[in-house]
Biopython code that builds the backbone (N, CA, C, O; Angstrom):
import numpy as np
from Bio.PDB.StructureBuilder import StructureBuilder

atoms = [
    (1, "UNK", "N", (100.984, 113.533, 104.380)),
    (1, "UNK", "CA", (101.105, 112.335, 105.183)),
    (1, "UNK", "C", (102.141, 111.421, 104.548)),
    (1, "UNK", "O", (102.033, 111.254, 103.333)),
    (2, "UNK", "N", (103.063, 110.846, 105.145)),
    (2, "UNK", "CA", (104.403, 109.989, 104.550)),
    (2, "UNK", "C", (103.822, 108.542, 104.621)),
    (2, "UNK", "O", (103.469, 108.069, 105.702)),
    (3, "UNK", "N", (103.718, 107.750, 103.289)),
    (3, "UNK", "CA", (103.673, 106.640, 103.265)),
    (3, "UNK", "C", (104.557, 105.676, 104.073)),
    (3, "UNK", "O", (105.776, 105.804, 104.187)),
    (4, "UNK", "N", (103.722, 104.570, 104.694)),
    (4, "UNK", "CA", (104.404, 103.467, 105.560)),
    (4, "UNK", "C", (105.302, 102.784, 104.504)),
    (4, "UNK", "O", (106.250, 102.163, 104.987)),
    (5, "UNK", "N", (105.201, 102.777, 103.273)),
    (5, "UNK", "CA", (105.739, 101.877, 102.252)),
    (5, "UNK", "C", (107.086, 102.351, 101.459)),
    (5, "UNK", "O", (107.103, 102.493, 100.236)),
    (6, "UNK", "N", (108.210, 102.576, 102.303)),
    (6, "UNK", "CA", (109.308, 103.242, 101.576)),
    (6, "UNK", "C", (109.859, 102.631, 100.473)),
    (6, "UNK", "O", (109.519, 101.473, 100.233)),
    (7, "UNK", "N", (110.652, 103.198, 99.751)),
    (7, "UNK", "CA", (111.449, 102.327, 98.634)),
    (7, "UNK", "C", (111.956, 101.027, 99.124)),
    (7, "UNK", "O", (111.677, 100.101, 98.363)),
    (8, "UNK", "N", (112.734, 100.644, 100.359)),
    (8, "UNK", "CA", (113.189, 99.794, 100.757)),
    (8, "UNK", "C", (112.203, 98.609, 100.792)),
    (8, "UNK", "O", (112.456, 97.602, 100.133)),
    (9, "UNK", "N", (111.323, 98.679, 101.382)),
    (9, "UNK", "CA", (109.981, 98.242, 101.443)),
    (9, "UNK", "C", (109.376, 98.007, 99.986)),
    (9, "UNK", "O", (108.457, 97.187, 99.978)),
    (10, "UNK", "N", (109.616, 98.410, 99.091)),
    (10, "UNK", "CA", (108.815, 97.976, 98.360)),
    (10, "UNK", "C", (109.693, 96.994, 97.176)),
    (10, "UNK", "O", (109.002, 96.268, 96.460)),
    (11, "UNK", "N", (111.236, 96.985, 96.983)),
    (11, "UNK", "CA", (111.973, 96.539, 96.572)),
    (11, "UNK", "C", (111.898, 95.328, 97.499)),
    (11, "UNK", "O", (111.994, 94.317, 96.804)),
    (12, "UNK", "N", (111.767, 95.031, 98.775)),
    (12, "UNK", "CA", (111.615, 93.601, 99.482)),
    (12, "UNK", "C", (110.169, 93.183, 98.861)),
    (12, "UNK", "O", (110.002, 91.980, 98.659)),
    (13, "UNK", "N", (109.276, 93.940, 98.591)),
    (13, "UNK", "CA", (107.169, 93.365, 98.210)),
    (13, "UNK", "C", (108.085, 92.650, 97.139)),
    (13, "UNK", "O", (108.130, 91.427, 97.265)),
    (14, "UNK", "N", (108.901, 93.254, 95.999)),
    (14, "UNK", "CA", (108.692, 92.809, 94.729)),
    (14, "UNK", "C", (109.660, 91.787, 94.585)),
    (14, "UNK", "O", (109.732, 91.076, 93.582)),
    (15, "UNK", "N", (110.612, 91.676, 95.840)),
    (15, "UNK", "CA", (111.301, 90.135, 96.026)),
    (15, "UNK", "C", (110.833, 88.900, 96.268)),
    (15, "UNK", "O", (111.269, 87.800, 95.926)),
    (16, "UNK", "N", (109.161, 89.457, 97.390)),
    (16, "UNK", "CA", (108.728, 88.619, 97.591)),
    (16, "UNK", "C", (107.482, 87.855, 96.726)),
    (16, "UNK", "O", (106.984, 86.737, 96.858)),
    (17, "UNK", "N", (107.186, 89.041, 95.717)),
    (17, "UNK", "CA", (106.302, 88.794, 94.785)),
    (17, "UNK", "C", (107.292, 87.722, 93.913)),
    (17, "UNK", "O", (107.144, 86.500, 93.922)),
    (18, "UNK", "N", (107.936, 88.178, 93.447)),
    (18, "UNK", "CA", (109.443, 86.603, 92.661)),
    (18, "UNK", "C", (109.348, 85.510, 92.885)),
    (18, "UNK", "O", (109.069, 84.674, 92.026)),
    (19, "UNK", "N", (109.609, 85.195, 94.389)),
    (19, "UNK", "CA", (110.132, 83.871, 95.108)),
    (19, "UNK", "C", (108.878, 83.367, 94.732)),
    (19, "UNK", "O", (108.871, 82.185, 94.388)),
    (20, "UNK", "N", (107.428, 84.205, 94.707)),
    (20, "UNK", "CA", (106.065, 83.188, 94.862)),
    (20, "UNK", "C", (106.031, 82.537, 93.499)),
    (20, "UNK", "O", (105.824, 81.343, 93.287)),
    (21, "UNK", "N", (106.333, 83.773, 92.327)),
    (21, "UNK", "CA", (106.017, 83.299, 91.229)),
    (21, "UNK", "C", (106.756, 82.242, 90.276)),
    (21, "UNK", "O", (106.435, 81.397, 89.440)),
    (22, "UNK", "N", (108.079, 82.824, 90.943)),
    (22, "UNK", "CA", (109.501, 81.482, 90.337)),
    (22, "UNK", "C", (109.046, 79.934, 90.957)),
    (22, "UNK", "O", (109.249, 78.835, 90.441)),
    (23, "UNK", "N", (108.397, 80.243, 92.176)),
    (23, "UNK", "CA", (108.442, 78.749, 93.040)),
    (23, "UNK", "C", (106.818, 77.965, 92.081)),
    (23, "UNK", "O", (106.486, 76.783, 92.177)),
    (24, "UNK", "N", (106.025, 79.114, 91.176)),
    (24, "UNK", "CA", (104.893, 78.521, 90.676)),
    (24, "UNK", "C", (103.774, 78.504, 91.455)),
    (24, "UNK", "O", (102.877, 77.676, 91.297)),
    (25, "UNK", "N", (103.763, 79.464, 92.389)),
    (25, "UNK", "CA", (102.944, 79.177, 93.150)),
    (25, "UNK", "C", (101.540, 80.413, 92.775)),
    (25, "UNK", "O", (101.879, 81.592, 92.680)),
    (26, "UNK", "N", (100.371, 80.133, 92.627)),
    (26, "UNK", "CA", (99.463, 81.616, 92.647)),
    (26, "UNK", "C", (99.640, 81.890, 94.198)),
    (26, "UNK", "O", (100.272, 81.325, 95.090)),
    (27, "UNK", "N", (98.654, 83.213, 94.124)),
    (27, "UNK", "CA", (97.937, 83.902, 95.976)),
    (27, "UNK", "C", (97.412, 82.737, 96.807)),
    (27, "UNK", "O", (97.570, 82.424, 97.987)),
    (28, "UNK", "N", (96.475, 81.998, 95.407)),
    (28, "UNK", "CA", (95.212, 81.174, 96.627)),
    (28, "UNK", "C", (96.201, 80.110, 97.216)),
    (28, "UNK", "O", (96.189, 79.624, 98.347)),
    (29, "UNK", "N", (97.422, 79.761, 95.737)),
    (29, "UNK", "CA", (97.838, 78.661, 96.709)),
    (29, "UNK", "C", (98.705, 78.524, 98.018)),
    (29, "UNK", "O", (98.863, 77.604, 98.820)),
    (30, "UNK", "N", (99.241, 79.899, 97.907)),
    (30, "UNK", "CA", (100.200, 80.089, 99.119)),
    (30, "UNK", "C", (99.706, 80.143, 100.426)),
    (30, "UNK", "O", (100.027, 79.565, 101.465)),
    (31, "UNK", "N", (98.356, 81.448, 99.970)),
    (31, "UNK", "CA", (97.835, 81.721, 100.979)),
    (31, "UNK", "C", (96.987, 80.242, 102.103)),
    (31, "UNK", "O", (96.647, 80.085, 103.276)),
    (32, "UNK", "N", (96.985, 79.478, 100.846)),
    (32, "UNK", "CA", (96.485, 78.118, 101.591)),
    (32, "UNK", "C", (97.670, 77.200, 102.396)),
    (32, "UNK", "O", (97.383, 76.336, 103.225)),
    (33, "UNK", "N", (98.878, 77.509, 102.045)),
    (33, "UNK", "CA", (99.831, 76.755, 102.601)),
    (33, "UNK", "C", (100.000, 77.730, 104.093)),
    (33, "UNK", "O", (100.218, 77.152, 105.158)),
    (34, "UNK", "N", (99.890, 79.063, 104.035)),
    (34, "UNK", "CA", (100.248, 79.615, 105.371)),
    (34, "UNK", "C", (98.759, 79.710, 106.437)),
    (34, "UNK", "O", (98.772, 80.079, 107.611)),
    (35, "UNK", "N", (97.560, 79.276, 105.662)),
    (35, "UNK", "CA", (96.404, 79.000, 106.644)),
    (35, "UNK", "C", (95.714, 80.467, 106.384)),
    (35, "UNK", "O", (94.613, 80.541, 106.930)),
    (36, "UNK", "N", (96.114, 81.667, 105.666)),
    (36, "UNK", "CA", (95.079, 82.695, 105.536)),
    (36, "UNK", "C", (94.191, 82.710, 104.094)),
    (36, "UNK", "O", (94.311, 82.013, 103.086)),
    (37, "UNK", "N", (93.358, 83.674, 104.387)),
    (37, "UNK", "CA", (92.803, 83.842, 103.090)),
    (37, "UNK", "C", (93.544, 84.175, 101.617)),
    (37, "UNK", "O", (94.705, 84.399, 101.958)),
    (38, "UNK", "N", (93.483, 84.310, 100.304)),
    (38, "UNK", "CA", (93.792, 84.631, 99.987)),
    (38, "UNK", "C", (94.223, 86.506, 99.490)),
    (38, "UNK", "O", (95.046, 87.187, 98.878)),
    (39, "UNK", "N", (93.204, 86.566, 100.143)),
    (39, "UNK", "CA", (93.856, 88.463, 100.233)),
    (39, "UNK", "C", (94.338, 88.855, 101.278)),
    (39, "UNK", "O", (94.274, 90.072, 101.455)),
    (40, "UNK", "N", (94.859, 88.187, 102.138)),
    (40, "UNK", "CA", (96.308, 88.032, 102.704)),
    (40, "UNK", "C", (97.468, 88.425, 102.044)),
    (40, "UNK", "O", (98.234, 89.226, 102.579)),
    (41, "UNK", "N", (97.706, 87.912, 100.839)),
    (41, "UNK", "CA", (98.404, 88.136, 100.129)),
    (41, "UNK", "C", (98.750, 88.850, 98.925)),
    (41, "UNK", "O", (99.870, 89.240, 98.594)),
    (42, "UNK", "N", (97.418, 89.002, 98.175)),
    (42, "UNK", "CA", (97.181, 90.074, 97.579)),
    (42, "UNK", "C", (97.157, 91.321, 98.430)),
    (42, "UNK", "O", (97.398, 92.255, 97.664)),
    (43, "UNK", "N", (97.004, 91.707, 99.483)),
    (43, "UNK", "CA", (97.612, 93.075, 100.462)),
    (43, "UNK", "C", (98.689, 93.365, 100.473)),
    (43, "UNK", "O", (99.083, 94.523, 100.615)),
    (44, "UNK", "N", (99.417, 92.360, 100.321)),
    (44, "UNK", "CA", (100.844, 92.473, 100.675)),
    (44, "UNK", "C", (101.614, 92.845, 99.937)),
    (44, "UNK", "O", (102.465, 93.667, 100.277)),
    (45, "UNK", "N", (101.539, 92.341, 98.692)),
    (45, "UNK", "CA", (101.816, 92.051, 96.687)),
    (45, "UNK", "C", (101.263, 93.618, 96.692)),
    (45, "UNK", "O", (102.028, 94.430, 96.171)),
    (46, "UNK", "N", (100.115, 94.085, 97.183)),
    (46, "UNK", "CA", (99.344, 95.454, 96.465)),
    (46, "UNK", "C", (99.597, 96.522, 97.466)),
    (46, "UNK", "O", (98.814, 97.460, 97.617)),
    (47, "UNK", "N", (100.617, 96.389, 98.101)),
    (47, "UNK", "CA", (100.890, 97.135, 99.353)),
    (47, "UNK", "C", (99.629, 98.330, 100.430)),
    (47, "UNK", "O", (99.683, 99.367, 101.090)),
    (48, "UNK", "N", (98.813, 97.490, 100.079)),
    (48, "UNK", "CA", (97.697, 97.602, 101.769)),
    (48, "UNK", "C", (98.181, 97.264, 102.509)),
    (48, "UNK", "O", (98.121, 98.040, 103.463)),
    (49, "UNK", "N", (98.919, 96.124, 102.747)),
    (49, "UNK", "CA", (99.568, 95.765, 104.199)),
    (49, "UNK", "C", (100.939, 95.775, 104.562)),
    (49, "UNK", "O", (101.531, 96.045, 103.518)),
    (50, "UNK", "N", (102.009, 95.585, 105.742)),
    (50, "UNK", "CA", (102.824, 94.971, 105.672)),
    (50, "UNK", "C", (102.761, 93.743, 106.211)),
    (50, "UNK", "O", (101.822, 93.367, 106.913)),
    (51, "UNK", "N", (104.047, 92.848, 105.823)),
    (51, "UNK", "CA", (104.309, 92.238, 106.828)),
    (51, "UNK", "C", (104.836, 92.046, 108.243)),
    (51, "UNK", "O", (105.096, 93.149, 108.722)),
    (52, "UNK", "N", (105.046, 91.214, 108.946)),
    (52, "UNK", "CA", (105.644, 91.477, 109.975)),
    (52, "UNK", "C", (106.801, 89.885, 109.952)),
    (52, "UNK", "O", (106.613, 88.874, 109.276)),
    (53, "UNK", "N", (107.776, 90.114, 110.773)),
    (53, "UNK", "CA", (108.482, 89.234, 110.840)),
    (53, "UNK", "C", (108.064, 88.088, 110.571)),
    (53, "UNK", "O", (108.399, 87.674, 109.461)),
    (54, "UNK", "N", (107.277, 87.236, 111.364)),
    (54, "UNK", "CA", (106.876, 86.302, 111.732)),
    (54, "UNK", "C", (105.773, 85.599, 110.567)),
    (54, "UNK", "O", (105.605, 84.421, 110.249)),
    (55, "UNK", "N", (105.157, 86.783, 110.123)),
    (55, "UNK", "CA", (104.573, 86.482, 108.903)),
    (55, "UNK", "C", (105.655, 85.850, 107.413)),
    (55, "UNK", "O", (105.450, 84.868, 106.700)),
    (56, "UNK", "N", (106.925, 86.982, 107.358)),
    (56, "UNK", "CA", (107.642, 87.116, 106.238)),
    (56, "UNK", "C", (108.360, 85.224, 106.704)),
    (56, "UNK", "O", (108.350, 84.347, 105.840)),
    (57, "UNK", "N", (108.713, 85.044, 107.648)),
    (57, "UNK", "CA", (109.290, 83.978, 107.833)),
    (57, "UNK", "C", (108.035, 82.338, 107.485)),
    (57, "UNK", "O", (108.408, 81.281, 106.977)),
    (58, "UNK", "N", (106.969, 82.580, 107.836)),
    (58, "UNK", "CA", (106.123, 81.558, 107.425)),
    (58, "UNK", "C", (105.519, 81.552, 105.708)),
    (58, "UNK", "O", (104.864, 80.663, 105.163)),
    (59, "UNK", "N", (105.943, 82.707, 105.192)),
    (59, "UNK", "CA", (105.634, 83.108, 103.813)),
    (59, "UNK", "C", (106.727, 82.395, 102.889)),
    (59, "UNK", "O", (106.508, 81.684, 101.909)),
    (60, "UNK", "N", (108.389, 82.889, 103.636)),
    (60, "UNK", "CA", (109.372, 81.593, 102.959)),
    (60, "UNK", "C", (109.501, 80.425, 102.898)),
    (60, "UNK", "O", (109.803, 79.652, 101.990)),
    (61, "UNK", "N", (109.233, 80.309, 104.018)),
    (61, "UNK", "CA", (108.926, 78.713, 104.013)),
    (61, "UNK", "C", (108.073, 77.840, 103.312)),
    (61, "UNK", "O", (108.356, 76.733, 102.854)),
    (62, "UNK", "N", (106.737, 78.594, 103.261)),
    (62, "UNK", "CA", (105.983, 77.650, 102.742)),
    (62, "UNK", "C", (106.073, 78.000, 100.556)),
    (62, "UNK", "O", (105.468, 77.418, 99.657)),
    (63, "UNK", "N", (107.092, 79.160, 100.493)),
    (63, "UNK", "CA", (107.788, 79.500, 99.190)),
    (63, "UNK", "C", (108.453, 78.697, 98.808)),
    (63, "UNK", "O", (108.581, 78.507, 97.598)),
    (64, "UNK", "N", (109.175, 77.870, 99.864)),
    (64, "UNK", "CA", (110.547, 77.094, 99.936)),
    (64, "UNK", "C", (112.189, 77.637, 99.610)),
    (64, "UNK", "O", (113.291, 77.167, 99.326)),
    (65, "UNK", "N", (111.459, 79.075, 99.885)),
    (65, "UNK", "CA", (112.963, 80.408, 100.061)),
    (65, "UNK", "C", (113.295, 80.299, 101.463)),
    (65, "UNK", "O", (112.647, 80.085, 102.488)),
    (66, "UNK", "N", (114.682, 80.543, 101.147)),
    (66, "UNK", "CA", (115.726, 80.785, 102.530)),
    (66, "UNK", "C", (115.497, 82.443, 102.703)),
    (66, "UNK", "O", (115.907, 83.360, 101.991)),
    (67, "UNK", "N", (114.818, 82.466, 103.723)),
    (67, "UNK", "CA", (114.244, 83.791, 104.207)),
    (67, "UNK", "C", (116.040, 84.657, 104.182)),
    (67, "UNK", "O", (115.935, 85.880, 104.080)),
    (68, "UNK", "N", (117.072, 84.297, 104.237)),
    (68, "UNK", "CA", (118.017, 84.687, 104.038)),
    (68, "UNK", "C", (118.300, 85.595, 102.377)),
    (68, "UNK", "O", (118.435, 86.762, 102.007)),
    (69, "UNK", "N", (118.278, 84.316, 101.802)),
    (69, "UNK", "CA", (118.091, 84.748, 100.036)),
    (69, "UNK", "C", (117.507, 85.613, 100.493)),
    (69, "UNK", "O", (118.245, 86.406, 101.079)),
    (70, "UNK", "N", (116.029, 85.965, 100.518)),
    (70, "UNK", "CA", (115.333, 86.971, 100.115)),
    (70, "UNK", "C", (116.394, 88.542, 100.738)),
    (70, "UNK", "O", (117.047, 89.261, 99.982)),
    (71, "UNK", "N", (116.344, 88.620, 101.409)),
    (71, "UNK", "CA", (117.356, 89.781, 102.506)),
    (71, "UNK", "C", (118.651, 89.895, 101.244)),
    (71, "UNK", "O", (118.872, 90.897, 100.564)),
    (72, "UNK", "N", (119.225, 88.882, 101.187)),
    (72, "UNK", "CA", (120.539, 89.083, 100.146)),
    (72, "UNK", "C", (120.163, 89.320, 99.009)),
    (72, "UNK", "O", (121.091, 89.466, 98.214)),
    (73, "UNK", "N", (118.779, 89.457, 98.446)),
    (73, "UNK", "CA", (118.165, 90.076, 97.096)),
    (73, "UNK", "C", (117.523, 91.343, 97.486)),
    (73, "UNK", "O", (117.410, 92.062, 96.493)),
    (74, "UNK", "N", (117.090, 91.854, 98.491)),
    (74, "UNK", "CA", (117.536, 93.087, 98.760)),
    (74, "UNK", "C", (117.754, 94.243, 98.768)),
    (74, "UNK", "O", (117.304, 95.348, 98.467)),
    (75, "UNK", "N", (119.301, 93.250, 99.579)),
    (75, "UNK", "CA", (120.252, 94.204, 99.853)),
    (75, "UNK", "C", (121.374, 94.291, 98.566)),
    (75, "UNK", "O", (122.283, 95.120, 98.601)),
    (76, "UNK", "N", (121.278, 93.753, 97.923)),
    (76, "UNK", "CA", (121.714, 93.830, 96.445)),
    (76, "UNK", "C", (121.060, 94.598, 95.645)),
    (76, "UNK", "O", (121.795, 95.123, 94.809)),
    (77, "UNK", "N", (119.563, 94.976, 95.537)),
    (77, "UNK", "CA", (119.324, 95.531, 95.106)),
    (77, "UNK", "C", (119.198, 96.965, 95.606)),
    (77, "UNK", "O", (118.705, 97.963, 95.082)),
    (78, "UNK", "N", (119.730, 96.784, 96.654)),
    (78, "UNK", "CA", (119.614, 98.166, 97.465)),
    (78, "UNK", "C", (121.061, 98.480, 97.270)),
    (78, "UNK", "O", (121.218, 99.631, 97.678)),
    (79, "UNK", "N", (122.422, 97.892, 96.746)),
    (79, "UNK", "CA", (123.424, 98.340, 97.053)),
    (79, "UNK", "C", (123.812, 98.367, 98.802)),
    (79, "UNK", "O", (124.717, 99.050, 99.283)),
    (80, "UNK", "N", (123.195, 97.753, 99.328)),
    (80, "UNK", "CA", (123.493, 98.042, 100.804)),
    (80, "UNK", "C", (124.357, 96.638, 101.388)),
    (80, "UNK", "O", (124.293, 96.373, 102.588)),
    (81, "UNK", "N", (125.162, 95.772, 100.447)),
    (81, "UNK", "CA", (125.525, 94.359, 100.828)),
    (81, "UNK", "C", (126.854, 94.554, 102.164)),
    (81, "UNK", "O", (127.475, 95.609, 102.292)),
    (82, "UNK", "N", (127.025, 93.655, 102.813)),
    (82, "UNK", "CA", (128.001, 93.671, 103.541)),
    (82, "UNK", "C", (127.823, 94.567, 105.207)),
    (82, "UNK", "O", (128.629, 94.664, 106.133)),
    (83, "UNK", "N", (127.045, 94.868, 105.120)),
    (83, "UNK", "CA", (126.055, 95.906, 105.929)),
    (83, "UNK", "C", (126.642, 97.715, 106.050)),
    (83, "UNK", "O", (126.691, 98.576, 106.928)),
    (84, "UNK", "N", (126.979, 97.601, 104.711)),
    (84, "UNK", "CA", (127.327, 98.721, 104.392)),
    (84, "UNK", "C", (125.997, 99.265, 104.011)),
    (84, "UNK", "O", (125.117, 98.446, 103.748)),
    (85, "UNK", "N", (125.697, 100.693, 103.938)),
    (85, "UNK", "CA", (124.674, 101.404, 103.554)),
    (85, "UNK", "C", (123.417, 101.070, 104.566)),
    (85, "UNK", "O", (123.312, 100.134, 105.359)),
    (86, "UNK", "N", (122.449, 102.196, 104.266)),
    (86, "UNK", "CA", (121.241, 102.369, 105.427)),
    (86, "UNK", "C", (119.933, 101.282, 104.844)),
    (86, "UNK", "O", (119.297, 101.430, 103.801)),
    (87, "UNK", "N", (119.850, 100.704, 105.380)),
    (87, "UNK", "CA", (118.356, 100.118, 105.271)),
    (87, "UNK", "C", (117.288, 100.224, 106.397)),
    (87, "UNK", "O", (116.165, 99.746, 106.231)),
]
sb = StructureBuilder()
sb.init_structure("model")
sb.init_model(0)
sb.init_chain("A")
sb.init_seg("    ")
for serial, (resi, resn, name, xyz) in enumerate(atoms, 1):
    if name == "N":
        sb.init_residue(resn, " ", resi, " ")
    sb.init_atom(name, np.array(xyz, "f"), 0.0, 1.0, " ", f" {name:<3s}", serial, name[0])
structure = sb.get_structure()
């Protein structure tokens, strides 16, 4: 069975695991700024879940990341900048 969680995917979890921890933030507190529980986010961090757009965009925000940055950390780390290469 092929995991939902490709490399690409998991190089974005551990971008987004960064932004939480650089910004100082724990799980409970984020998860309190976006209105879910806190294993909301621990799913996400522990890859049980994904996100979905709409989620990843209310997750920066309340990070105080430019949902952009995150994409340009990446795709840098993917080598894929300029929209060269497959993501």
């Amino acid at each position: 069975m092929k995991s939902t969680f490709s490399q690409e995917y998991d190089v974005f979890r551990k971008c987004m695991i960064a932004a939480r921890k650089n910004a100082n933030l724990t799980q409970a507190t984020l998860a309190k700024a976006v209105k879910k529980p806190q294993s909301f986010v621990a799913k996400y961090e522990n890859r049980e879940r994904r996100l979905d757009v709409i989620e990843f965009l209310r997750l920066t925000h309340a990070i105080g990341v430019d949902p952009c940055e995150i994409i340009r950390q990446v795709e840098q780390s993917l080598g894929t900048t300029s929209g060269e290469g497959k993501v």
